[in-house]
FIDREN-782363 format. One record per atom (N, C-alpha, C): atom name; residue in three letters; x, y, z; chain; residue number from 0. Coordinates in nm, 2 decimals. Example, Ala and Ser with C-alpha at 12.3 -4.5 7.8 and 13.67 -1.06 7.14 Angstrom:
BEGIN
+------+------+--------+--------+--------+-------+------+
! name ! resn !     px !     py !     pz ! chain ! resi !
+------+------+--------+--------+--------+-------+------+
!    N !  Ala !   1.32 !  -0.57 !   0.78 !     A !    0 !
!   CA !  Ala !   1.23 !  -0.45 !   0.78 !     A !    0 !
!    C !  Ala !   1.32 !  -0.33 !   0.78 !     A !    0 !
!    N !  Ser !   1.28 !  -0.22 !   0.71 !     A !    1 !
!   CA !  Ser !   1.37 !  -0.11 !   0.71 !     A !    1 !
!    C !  Ser !   1.29 !   0.00 !   0.79 !     A !    1 !
+------+------+--------+--------+--------+-------+------+
This chain:
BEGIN
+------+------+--------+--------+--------+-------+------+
! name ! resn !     px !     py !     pz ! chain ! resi !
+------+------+--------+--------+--------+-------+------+
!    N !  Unk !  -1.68 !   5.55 !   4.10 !     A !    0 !
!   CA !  Unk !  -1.59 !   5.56 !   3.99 !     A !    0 !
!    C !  Unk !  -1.66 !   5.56 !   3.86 !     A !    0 !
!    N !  Unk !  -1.60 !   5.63 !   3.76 !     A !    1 !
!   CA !  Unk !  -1.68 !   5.66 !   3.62 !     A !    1 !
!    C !  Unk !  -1.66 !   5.51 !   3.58 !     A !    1 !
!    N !  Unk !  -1.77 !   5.48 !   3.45 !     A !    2 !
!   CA !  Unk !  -1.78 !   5.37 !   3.40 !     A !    2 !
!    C !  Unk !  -1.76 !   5.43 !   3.23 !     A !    2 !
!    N !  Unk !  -1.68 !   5.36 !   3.13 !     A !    3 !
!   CA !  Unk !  -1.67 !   5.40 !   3.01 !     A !    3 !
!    C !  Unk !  -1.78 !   5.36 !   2.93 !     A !    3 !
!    N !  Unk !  -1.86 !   5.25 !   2.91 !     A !    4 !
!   CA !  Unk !  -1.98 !   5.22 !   2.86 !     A !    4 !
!    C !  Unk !  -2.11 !   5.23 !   2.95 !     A !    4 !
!    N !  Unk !  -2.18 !   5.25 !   2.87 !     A !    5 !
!   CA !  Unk !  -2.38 !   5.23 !   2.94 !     A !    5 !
!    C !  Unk !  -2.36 !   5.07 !   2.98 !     A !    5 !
!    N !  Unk !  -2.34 !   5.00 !   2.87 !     A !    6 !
!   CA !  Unk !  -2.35 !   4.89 !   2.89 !     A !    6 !
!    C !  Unk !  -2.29 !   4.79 !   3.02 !     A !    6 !
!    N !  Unk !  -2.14 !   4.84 !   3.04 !     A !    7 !
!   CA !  Unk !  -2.05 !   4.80 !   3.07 !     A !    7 !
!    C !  Unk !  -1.96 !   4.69 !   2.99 !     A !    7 !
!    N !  Unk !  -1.95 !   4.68 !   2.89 !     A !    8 !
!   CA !  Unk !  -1.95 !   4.57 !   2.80 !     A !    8 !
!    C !  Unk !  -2.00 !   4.52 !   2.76 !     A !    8 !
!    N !  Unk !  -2.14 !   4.46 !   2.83 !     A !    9 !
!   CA !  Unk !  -2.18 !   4.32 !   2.83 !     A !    9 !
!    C !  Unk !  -2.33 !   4.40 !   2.76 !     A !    9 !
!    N !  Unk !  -2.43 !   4.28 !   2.70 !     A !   10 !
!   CA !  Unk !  -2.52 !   4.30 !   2.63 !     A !   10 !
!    C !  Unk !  -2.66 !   4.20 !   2.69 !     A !   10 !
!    N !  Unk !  -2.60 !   4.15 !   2.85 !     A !   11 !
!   CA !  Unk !  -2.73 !   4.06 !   2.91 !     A !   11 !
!    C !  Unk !  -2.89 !   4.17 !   2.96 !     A !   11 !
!    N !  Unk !  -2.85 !   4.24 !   2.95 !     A !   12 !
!   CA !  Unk !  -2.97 !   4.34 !   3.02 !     A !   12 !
!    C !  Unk !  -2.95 !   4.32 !   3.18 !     A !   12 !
!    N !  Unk !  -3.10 !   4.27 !   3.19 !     A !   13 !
!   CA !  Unk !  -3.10 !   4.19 !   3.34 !     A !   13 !
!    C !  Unk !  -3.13 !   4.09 !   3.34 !     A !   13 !
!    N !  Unk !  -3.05 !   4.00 !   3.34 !     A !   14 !
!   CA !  Unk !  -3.07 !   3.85 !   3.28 !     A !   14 !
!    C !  Unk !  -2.99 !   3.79 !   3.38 !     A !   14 !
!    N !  Unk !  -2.91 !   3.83 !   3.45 !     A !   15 !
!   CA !  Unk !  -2.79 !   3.76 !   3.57 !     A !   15 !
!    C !  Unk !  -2.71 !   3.71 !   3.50 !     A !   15 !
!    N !  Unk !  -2.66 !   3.62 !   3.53 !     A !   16 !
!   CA !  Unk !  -2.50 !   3.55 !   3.49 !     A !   16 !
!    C !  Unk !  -2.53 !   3.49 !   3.40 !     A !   16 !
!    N !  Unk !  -2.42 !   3.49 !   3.30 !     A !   17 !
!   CA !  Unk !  -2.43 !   3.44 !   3.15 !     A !   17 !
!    C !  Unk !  -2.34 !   3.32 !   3.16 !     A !   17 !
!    N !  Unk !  -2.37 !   3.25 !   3.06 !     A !   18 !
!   CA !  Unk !  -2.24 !   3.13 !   3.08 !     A !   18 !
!    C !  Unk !  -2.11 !   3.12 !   2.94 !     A !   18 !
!    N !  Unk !  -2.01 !   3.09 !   2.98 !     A !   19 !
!   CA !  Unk !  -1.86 !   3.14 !   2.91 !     A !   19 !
!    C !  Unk !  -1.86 !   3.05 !   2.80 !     A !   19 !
!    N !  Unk !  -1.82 !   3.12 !   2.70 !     A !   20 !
!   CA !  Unk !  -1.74 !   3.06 !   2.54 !     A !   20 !
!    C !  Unk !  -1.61 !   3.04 !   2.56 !     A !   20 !
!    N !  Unk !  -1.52 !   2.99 !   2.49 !     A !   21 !
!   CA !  Unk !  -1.41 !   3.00 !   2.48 !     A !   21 !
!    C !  Unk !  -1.37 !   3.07 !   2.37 !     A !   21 !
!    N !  Unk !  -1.23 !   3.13 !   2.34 !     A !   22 !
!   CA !  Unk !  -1.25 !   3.25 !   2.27 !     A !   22 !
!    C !  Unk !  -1.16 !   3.15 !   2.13 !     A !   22 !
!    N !  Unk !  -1.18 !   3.16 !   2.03 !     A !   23 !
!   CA !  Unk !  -1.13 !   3.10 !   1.92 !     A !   23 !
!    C !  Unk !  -0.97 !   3.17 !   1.88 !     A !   23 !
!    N !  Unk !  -0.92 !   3.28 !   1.94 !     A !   24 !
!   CA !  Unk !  -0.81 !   3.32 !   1.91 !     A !   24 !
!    C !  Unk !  -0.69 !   3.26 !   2.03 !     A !   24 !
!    N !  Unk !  -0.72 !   3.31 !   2.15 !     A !   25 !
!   CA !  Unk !  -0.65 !   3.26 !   2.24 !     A !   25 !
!    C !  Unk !  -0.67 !   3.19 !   2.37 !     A !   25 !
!    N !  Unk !  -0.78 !   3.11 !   2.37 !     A !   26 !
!   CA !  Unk !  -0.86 !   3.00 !   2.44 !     A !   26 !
!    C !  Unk !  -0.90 !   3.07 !   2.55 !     A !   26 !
!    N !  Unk !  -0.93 !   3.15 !   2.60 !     A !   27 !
!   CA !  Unk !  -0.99 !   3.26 !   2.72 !     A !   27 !
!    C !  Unk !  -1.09 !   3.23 !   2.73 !     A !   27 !
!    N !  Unk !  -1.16 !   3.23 !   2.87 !     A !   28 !
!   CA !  Unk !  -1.35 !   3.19 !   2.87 !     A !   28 !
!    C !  Unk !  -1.40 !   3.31 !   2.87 !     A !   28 !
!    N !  Unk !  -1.45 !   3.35 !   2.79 !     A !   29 !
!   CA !  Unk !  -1.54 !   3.50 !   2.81 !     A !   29 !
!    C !  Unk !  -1.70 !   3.48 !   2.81 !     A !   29 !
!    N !  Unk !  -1.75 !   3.58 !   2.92 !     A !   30 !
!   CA !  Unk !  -1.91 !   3.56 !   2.93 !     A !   30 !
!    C !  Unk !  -1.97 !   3.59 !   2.77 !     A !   30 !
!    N !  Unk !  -2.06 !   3.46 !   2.75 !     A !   31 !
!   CA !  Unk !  -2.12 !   3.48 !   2.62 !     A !   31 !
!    C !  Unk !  -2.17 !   3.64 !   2.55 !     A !   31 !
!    N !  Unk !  -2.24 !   3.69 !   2.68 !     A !   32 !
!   CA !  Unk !  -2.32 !   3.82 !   2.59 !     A !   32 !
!    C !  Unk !  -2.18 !   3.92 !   2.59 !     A !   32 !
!    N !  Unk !  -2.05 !   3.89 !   2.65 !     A !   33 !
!   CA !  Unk !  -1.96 !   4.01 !   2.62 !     A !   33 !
!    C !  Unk !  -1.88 !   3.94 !   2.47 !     A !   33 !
!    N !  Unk !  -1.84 !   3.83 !   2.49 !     A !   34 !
!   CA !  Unk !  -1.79 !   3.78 !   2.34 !     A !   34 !
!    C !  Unk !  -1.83 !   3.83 !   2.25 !     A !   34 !
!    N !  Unk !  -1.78 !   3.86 !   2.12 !     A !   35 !
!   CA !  Unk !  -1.78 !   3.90 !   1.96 !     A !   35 !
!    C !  Unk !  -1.81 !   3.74 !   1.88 !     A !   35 !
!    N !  Unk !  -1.90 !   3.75 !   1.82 !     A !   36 !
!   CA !  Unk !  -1.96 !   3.61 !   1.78 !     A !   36 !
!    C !  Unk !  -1.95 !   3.60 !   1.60 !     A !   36 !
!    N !  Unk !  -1.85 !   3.55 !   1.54 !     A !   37 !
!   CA !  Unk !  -1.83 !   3.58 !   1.39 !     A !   37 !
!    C !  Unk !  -1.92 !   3.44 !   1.32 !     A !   37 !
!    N !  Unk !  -1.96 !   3.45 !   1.22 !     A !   38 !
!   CA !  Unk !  -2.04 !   3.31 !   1.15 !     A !   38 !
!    C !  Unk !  -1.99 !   3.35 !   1.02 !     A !   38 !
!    N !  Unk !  -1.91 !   3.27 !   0.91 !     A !   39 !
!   CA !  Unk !  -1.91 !   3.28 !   0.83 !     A !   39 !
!    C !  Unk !  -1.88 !   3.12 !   0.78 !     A !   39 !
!    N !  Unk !  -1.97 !   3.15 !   0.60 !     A !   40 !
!   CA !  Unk !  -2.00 !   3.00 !   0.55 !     A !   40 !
!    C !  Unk !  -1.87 !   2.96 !   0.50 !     A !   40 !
!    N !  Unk !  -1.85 !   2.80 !   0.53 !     A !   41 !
!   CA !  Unk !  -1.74 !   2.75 !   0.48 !     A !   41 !
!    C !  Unk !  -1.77 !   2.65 !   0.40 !     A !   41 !
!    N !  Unk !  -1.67 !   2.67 !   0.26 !     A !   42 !
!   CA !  Unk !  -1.72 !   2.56 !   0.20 !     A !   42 !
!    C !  Unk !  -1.59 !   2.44 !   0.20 !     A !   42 !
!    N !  Unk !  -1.63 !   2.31 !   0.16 !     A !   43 !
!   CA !  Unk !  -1.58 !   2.25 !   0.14 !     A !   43 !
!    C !  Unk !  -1.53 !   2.19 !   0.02 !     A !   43 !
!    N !  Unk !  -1.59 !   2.27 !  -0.10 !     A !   44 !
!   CA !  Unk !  -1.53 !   2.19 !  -0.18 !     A !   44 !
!    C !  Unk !  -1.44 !   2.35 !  -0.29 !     A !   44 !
!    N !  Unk !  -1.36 !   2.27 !  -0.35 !     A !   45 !
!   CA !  Unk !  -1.28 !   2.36 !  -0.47 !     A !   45 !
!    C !  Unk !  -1.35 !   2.44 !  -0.52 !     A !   45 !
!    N !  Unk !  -1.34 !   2.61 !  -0.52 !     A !   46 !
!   CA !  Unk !  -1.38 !   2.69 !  -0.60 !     A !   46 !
!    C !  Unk !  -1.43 !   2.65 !  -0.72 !     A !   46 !
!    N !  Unk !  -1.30 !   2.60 !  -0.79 !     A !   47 !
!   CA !  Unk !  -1.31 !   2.58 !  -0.95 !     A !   47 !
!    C !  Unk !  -1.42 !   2.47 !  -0.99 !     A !   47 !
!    N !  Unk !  -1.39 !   2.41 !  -0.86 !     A !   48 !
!   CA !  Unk !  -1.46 !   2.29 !  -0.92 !     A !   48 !
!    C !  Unk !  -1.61 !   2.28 !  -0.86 !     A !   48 !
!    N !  Unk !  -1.64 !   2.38 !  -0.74 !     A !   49 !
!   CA !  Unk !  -1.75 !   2.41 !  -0.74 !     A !   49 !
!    C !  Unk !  -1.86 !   2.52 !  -0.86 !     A !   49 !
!    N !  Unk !  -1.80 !   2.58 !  -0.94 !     A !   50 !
!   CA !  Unk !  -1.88 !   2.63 !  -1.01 !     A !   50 !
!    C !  Unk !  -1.91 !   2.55 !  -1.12 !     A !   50 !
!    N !  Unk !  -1.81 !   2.45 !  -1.16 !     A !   51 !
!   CA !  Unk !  -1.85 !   2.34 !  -1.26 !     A !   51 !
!    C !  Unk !  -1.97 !   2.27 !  -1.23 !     A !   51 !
!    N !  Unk !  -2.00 !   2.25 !  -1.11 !     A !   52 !
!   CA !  Unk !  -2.11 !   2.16 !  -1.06 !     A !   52 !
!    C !  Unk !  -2.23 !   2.19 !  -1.05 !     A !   52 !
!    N !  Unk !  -2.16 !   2.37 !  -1.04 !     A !   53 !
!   CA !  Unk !  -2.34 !   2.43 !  -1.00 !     A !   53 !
!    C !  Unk !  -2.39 !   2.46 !  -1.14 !     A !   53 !
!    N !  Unk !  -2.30 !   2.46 !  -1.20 !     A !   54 !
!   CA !  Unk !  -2.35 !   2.47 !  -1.38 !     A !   54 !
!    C !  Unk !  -2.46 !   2.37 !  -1.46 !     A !   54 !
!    N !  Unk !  -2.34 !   2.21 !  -1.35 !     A !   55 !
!   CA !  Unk !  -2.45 !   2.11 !  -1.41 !     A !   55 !
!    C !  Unk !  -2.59 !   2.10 !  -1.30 !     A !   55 !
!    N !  Unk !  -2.65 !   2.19 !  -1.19 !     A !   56 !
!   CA !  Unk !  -2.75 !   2.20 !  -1.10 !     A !   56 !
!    C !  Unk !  -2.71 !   2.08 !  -1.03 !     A !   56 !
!    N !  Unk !  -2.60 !   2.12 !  -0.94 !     A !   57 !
!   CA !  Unk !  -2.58 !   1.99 !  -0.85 !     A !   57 !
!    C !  Unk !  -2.62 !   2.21 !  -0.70 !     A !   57 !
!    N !  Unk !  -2.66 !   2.10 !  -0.60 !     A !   58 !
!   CA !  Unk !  -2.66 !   2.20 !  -0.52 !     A !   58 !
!    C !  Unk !  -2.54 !   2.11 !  -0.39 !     A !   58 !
!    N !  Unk !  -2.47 !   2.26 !  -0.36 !     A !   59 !
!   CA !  Unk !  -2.34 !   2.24 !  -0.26 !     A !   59 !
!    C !  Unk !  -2.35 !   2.32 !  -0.15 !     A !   59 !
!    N !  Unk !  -2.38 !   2.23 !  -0.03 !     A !   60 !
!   CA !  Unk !  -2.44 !   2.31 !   0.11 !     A !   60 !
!    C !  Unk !  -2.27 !   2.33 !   0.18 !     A !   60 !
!    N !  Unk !  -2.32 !   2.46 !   0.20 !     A !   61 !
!   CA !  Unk !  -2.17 !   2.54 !   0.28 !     A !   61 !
!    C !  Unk !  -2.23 !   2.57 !   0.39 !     A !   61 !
!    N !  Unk !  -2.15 !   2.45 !   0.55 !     A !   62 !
!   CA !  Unk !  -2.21 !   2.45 !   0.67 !     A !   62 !
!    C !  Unk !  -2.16 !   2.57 !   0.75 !     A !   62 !
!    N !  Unk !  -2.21 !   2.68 !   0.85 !     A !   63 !
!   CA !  Unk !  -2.20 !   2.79 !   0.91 !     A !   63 !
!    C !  Unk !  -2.10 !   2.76 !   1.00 !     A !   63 !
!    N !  Unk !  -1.99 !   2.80 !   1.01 !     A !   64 !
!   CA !  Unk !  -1.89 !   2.79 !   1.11 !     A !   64 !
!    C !  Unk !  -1.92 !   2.92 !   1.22 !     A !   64 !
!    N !  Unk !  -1.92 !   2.87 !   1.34 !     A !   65 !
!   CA !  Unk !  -1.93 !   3.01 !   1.39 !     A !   65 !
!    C !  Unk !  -1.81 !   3.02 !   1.52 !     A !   65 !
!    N !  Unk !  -1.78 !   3.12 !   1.57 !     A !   66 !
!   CA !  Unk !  -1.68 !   3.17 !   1.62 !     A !   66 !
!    C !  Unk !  -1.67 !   3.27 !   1.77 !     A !   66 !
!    N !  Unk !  -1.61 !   3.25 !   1.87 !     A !   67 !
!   CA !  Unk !  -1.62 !   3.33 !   1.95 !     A !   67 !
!    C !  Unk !  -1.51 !   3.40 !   1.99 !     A !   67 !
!    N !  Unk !  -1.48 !   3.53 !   1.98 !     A !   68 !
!   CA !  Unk !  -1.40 !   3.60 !   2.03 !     A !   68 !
!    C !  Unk !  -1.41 !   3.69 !   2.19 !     A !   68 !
!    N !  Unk !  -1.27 !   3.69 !   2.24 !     A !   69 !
!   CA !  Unk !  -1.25 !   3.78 !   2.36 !     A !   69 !
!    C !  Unk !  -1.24 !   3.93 !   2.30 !     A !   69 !
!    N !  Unk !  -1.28 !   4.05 !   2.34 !     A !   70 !
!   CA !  Unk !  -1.24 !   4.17 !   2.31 !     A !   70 !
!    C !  Unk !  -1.10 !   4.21 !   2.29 !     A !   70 !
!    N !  Unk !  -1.02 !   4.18 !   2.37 !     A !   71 !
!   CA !  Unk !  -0.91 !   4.19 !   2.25 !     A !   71 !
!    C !  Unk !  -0.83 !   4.11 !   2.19 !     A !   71 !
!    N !  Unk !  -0.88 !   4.01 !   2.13 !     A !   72 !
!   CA !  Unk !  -0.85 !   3.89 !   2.02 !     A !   72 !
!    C !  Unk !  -0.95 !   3.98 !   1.87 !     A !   72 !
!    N !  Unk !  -1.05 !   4.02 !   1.93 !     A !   73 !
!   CA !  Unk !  -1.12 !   4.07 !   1.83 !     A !   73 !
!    C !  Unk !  -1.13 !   4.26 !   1.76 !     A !   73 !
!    N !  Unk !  -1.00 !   4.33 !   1.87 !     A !   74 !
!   CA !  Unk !  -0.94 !   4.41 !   1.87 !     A !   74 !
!    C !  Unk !  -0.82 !   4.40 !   1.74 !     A !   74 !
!    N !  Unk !  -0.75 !   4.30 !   1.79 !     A !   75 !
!   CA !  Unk !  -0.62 !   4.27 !   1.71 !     A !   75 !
!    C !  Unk !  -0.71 !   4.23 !   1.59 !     A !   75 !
!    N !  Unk !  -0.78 !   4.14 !   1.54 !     A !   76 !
!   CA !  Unk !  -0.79 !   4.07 !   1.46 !     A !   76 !
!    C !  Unk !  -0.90 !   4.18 !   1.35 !     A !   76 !
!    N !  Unk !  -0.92 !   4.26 !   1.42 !     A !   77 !
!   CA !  Unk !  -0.98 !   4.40 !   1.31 !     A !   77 !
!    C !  Unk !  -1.14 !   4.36 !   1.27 !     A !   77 !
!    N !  Unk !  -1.20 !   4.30 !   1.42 !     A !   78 !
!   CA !  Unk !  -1.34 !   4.24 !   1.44 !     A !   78 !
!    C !  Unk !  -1.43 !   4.40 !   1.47 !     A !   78 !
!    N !  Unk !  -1.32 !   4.44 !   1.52 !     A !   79 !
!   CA !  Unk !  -1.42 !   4.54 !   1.64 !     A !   79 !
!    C !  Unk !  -1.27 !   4.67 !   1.63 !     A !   79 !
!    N !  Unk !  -1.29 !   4.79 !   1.63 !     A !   80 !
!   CA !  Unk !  -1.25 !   4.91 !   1.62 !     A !   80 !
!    C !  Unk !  -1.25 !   5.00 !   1.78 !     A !   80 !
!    N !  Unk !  -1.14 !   5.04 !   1.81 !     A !   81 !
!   CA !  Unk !  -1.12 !   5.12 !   1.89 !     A !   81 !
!    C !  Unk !  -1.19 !   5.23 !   1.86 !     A !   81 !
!    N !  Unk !  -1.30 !   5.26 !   2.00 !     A !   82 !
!   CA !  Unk !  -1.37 !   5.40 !   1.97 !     A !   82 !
!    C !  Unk !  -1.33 !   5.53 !   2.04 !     A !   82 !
!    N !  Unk !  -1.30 !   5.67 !   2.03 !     A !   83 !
!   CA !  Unk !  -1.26 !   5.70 !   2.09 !     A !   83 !
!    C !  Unk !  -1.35 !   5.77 !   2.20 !     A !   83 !
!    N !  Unk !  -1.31 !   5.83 !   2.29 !     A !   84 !
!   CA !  Unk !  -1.41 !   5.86 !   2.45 !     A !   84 !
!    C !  Unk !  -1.50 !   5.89 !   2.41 !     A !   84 !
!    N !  Unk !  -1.56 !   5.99 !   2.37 !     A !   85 !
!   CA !  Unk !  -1.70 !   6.05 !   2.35 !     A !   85 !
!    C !  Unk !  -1.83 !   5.94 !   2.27 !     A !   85 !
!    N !  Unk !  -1.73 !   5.88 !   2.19 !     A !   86 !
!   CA !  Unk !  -1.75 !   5.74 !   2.13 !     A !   86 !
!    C !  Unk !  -1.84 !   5.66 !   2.13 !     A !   86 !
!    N !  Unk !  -1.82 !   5.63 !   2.30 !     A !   87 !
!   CA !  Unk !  -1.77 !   5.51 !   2.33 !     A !   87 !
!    C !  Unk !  -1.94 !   5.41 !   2.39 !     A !   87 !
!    N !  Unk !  -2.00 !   5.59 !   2.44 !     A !   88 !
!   CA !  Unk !  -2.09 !   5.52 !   2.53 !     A !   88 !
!    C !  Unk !  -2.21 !   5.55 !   2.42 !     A !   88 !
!    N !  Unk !  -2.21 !   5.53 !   2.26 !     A !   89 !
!   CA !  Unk !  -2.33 !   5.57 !   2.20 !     A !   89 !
!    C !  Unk !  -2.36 !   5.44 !   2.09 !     A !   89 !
!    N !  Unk !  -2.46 !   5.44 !   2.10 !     A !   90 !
!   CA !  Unk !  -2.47 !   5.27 !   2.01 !     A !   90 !
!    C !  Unk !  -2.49 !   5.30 !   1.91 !     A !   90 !
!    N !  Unk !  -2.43 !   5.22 !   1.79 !     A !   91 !
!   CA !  Unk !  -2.38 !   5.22 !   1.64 !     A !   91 !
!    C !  Unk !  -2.49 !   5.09 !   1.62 !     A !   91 !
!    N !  Unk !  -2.57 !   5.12 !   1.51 !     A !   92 !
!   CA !  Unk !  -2.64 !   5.08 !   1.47 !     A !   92 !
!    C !  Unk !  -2.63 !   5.04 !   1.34 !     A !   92 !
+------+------+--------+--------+--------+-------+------+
């Protein structure tokens, strides 16, 4: 049977069995190397009132949140883009 990716999804090479994330949108265990992995800095303190601070050289550490998505939690959520067939099997760099 044809296969749609080289890959088949997954990004382990030959590494054998991967171990599962849970997916941040709708709690699914998906094997790590096929998950969509998002990191973005969060801060904790008020915009406004963070720029007042860095004025006076106070320094404000924004800790890395990071995130795992199922492919289509990260479909919906406009992480990852439908490719079409010819598409599909060429790596985007």
């Amino acid at each position: 049977m044809p296969y749609k990716r080289k890959s088949r999804g997954r990004s382990k090479g030959g590494k054998g069995r991967s171990g599962y994330v849970q997916c941040a949108g709708c709690g699914e265990l998906v094997p790590r190397d096929k998950a969509k992995k998002v990191t973005r800095r969060v801060s904790v303190v008020d915009p406004a009132l963070a720029k007042e601070l860095r004025q006076k050289g106070a320094y404000i550490s924004a800790p890395v949140e990071t995130k795992y998505y199922c492919i289509s939690c990260a479909v919906h959520r406009g992480i990852v883009k439908v490719r079409a067939k010819d598409e599909r099997r060429k790596r985007r760099f």
